[in-house]
One Martini backbone bead per residue (centre of mass of N, CA, C, O) as a GRO file, in nm:
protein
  263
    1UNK     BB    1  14.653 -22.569  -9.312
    2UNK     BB    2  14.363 -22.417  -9.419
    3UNK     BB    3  14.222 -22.118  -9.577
    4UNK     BB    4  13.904 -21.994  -9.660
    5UNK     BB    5  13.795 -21.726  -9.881
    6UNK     BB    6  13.607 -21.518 -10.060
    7UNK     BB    7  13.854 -21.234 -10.072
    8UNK     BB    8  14.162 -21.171 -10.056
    9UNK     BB    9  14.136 -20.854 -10.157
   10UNK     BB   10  13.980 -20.817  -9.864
   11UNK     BB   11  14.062 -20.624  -9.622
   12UNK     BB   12  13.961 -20.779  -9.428
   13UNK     BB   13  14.068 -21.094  -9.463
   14UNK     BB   14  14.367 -21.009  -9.469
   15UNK     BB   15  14.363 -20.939  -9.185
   16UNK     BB   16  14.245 -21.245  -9.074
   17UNK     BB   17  14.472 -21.419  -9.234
   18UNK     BB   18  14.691 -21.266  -9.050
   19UNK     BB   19  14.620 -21.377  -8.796
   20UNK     BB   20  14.615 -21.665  -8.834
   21UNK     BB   21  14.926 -21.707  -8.940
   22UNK     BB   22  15.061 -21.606  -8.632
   23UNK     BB   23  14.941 -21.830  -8.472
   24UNK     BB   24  15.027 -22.088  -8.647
   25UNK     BB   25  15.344 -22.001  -8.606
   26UNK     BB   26  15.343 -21.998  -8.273
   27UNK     BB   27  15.243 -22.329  -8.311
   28UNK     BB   28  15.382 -22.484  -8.582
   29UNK     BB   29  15.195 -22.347  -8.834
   30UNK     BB   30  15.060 -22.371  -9.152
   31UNK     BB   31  14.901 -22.180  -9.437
   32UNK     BB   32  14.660 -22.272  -9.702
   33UNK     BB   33  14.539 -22.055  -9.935
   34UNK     BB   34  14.165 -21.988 -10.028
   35UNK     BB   35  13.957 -21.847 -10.330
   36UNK     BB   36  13.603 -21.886 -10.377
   37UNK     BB   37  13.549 -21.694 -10.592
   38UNK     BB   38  13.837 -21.767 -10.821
   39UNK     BB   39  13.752 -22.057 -10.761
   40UNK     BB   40  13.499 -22.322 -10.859
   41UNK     BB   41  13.714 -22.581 -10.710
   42UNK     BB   42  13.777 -22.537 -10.406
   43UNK     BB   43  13.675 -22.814 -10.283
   44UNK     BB   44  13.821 -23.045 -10.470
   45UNK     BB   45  14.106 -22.911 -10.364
   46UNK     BB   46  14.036 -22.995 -10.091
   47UNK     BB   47  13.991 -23.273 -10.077
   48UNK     BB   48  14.265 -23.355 -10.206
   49UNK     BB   49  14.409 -23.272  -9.945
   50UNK     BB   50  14.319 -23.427  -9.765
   51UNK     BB   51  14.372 -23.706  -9.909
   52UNK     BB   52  14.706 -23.643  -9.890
   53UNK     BB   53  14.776 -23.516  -9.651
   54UNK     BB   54  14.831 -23.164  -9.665
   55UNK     BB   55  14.630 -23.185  -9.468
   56UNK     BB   56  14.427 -23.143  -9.128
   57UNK     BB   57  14.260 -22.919  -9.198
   58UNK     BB   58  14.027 -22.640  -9.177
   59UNK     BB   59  13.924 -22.311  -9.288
   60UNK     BB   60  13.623 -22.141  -9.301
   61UNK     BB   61  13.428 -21.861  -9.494
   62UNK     BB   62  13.170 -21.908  -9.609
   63UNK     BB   63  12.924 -22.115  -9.704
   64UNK     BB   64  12.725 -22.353  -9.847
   65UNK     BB   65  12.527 -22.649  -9.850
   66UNK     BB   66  12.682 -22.786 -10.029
   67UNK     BB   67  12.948 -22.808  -9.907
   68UNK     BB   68  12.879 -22.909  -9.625
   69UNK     BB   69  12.801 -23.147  -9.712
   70UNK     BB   70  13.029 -23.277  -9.878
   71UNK     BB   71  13.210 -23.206  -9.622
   72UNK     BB   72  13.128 -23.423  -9.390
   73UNK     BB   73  13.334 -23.607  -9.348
   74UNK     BB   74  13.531 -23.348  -9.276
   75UNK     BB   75  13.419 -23.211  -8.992
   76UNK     BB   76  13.629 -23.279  -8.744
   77UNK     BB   77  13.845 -23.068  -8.961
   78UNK     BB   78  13.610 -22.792  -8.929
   79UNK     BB   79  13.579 -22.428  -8.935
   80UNK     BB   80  13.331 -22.265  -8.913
   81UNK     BB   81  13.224 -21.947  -9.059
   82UNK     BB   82  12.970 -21.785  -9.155
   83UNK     BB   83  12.740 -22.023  -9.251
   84UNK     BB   84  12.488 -22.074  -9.393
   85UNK     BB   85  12.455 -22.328  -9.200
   86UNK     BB   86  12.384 -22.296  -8.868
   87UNK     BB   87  12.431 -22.576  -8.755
   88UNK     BB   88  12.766 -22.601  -8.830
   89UNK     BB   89  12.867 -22.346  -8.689
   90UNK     BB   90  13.142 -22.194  -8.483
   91UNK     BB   91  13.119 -21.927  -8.587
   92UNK     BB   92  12.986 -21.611  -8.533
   93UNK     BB   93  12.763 -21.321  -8.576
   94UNK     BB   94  12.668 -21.034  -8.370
   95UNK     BB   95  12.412 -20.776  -8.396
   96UNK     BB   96  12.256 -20.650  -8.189
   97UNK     BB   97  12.429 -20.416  -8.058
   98UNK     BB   98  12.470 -20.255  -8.339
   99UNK     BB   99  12.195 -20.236  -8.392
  100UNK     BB  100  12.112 -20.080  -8.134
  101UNK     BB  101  12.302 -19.819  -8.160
  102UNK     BB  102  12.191 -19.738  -8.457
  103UNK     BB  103  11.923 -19.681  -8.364
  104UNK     BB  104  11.969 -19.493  -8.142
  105UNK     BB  105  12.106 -19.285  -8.346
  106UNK     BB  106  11.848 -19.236  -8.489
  107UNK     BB  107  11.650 -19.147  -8.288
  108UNK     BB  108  11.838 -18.905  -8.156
  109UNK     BB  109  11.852 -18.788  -8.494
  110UNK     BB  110  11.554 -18.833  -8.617
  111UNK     BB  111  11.596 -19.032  -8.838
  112UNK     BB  112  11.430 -19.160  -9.128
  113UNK     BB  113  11.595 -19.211  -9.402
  114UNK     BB  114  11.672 -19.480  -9.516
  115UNK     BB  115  11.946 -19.698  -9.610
  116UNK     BB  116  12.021 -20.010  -9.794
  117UNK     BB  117  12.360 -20.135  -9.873
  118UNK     BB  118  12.382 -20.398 -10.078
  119UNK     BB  119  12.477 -20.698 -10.156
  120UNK     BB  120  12.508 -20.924 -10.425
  121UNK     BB  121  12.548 -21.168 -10.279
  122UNK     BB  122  12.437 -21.528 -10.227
  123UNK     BB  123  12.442 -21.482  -9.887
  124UNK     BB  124  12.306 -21.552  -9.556
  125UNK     BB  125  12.488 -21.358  -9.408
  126UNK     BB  126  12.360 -21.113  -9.584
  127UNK     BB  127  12.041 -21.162  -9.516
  128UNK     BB  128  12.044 -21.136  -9.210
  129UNK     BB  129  12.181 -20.855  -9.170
  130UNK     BB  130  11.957 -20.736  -9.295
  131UNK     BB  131  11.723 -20.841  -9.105
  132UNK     BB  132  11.832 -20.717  -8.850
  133UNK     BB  133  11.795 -20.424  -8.948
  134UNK     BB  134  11.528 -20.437  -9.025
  135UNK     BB  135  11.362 -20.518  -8.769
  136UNK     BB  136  11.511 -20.264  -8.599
  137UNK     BB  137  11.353 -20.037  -8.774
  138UNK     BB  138  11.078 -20.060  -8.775
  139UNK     BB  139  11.072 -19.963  -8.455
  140UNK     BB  140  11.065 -19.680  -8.553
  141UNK     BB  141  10.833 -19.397  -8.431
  142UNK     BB  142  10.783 -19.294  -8.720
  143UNK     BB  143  10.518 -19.248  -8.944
  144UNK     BB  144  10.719 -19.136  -9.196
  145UNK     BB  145  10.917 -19.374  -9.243
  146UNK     BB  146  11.155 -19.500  -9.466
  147UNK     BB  147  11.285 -19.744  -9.721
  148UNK     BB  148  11.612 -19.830  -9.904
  149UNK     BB  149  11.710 -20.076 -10.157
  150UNK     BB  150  12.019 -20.198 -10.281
  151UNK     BB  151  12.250 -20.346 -10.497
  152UNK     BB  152  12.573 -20.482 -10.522
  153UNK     BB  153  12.870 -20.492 -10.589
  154UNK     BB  154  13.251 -20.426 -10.592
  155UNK     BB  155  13.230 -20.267 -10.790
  156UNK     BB  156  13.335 -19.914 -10.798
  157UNK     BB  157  13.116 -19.857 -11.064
  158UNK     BB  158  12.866 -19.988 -11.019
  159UNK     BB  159  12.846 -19.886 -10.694
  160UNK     BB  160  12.807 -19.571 -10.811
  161UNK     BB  161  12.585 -19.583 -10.924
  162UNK     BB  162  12.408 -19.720 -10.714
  163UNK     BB  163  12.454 -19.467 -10.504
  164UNK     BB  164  12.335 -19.290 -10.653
  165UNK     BB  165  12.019 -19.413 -10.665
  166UNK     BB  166  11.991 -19.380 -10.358
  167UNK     BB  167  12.035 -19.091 -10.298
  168UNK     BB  168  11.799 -18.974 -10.470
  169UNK     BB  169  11.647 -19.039 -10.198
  170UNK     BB  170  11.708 -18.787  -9.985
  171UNK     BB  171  11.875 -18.918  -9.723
  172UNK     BB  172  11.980 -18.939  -9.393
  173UNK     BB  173  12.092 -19.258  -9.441
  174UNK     BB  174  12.371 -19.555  -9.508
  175UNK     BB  175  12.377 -19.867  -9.459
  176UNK     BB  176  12.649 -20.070  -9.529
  177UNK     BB  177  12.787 -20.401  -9.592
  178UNK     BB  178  13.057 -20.222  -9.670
  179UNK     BB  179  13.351 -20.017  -9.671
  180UNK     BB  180  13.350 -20.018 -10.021
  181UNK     BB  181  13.040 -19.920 -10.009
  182UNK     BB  182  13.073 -19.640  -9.907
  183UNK     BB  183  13.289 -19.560 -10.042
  184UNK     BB  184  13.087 -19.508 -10.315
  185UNK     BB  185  12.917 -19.306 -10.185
  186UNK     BB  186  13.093 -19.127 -10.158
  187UNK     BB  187  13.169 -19.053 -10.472
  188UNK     BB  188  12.836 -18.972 -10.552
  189UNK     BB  189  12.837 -18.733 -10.339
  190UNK     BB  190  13.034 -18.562 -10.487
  191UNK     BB  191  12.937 -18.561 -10.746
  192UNK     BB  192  12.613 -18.483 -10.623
  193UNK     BB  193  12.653 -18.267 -10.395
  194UNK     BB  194  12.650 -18.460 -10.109
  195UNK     BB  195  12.697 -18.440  -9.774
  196UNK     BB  196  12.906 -18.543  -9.552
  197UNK     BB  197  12.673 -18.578  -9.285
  198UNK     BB  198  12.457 -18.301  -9.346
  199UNK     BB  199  12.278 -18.510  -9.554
  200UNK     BB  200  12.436 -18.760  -9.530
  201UNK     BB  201  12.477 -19.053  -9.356
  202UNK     BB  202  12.739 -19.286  -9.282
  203UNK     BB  203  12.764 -19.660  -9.295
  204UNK     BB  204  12.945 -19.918  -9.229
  205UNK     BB  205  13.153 -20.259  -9.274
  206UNK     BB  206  13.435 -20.366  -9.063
  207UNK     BB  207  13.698 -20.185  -9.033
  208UNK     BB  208  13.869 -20.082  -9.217
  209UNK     BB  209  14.142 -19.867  -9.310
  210UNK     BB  210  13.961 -19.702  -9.521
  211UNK     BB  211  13.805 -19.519  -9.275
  212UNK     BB  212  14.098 -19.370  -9.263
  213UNK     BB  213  14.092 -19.229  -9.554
  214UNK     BB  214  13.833 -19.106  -9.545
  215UNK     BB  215  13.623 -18.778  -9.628
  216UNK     BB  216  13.487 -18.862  -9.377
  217UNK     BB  217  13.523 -19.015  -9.143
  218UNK     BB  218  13.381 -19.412  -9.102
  219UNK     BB  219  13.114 -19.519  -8.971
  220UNK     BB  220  13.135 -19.856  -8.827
  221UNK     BB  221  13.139 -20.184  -8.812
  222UNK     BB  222  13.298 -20.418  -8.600
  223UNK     BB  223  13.540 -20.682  -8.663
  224UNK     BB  224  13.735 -20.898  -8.511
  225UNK     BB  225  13.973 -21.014  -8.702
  226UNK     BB  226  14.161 -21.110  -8.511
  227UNK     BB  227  13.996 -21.287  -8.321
  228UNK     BB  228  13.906 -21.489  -8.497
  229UNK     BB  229  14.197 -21.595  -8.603
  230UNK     BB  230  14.264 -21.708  -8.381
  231UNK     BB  231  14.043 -21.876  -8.284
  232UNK     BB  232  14.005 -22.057  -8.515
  233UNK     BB  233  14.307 -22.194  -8.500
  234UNK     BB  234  14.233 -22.292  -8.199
  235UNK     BB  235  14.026 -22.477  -8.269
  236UNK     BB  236  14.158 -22.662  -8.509
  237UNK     BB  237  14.373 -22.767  -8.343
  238UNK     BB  238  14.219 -22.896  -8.110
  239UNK     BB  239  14.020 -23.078  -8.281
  240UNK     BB  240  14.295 -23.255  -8.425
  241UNK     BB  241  14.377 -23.375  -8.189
  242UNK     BB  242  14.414 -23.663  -7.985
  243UNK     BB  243  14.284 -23.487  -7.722
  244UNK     BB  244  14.036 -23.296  -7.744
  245UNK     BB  245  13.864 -23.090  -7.638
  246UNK     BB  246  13.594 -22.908  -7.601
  247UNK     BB  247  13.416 -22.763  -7.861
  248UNK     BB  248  13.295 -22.455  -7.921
  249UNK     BB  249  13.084 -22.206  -7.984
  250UNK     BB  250  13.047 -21.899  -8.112
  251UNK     BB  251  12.918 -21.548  -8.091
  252UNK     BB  252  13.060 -21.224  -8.233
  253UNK     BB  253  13.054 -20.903  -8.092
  254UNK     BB  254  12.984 -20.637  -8.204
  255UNK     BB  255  13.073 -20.279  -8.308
  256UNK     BB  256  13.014 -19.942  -8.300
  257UNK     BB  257  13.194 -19.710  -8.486
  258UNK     BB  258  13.243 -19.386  -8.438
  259UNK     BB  259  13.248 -19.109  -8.675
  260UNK     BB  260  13.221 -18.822  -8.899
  261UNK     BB  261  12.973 -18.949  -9.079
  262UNK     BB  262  12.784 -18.917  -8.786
  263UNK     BB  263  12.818 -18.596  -8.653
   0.00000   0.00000   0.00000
């Protein structure tokens, strides 16, 4: 099988292709790994290894509708994680939960200002997450309350300085899109003597291991990397075997896990 993940050095995918592996592995099936970011070719070179016949099957994690449209014939051999197209996701996650918690965080401290630093990739997965999150603090019963959003890249330099320029809002907390961009908000937040969580609380998401490597460790919101993989991996073996039982799609609740960034 193959398994397409949007950027292989990020450290949740990391985790969630290790878990796909072993899962695989203990199937007696092998997987074939794909970089849809570093590749602008991956589709392509994905329906070649179909048509030759060197993979049965595919897990994708994250695609536009272009793709997924290409992709139709191979449908019954795919196992679509977070897809632009939500008709046709099998994975899908719920943000309620999480998102609830962090509202209830917010009322419970007060936090009025708060900072939504989000990727700048043209993603819709993080479009909803975004909107998620957004519709659920509108919701804040603060007549003061603020909100500022910035965009970023995952480059390091890049997305610190973008960190300062949220920052400079004065912000009660910073709710960032990902584990790797909280980090950059500590690196300005150093810079610029600003204290978490005295000064500014922050929130993660991914829950990846750079969250306890963090001073003050991260509260983030957790994606289950492992039950994913696993998850996937006996979907698509299920999907494509010869009298396969019915397929259904999941959609899985996230958590936030509470650590020293946000207390």
């Amino acid at each position: 099988m193959a398994f397409v993940v949007p950027d292989l050095q990020q450290p949740y995918f990391g985790k969630l292709v290790y878990a796909a592996e072993l899962t695989a592995a203990e199937k007696g099936h092998s997987v074939i790994l794909l970089d849809s970011i570093s590749s602008e070719q991956w589709c392509d070179r994905l329906i070649t290894l179909f048509q030759s016949k060197v993979i049965y099957g595919c897990i994708i994690y994250s695609c536009d509708e272009i793709v997924s449209n290409k992709l139709q014939s191979y449908r019954n051999q795919i196992i679509y994680i977070e897809p632009d197209d939500e008709a046709v996701y099998d994975i899908d996650l719920n943000f309620r939960t999480a998102t609830e918690d962090i509202y209830n965080y917010l009322v419970k401290t007060g936090k009025r200002r708060v900072g939504y630093f989000r990727s700048d990739l043209p993603r819709k997965h993080f479009i909803r997450r975004h909107r998620a999150f957004e519709s659920k603090l509108n919701l804040l019963p603060y007549p003061d309350k603020a909100f500022f959003v910035e965009y970023s890249s995952f480059s390091l330099e890049n997305a610190s300085l973008i960190a300062e320029k949220l920052l400079s809002n004065q912000l009660d907390v910073i709710i960032c899109d990902d584990d790797l961009l909280a980090g950059a908000v500590y690196r300005a937040a150093k810079k610029m003597n600003i204290s978490i969580p005295a000064d500014t609380a922050v929130i993660g998401f991914n829950d990846t291991v750079l969250c306890q490597y963090l001073d003050p460790e991260l509260s983030t919101i957790r994606i289950p990397a492992d039950m994913i993989g696993n998850l996937a991996v006996s979907m698509l073996i299920n999907k494509t075997q010869d009298s396969p039982s019915v397929v259904n799609s999941f959609l899985i609740d996230l958590m936030y896990i509470e650590r020293e960034s946000t207390i």
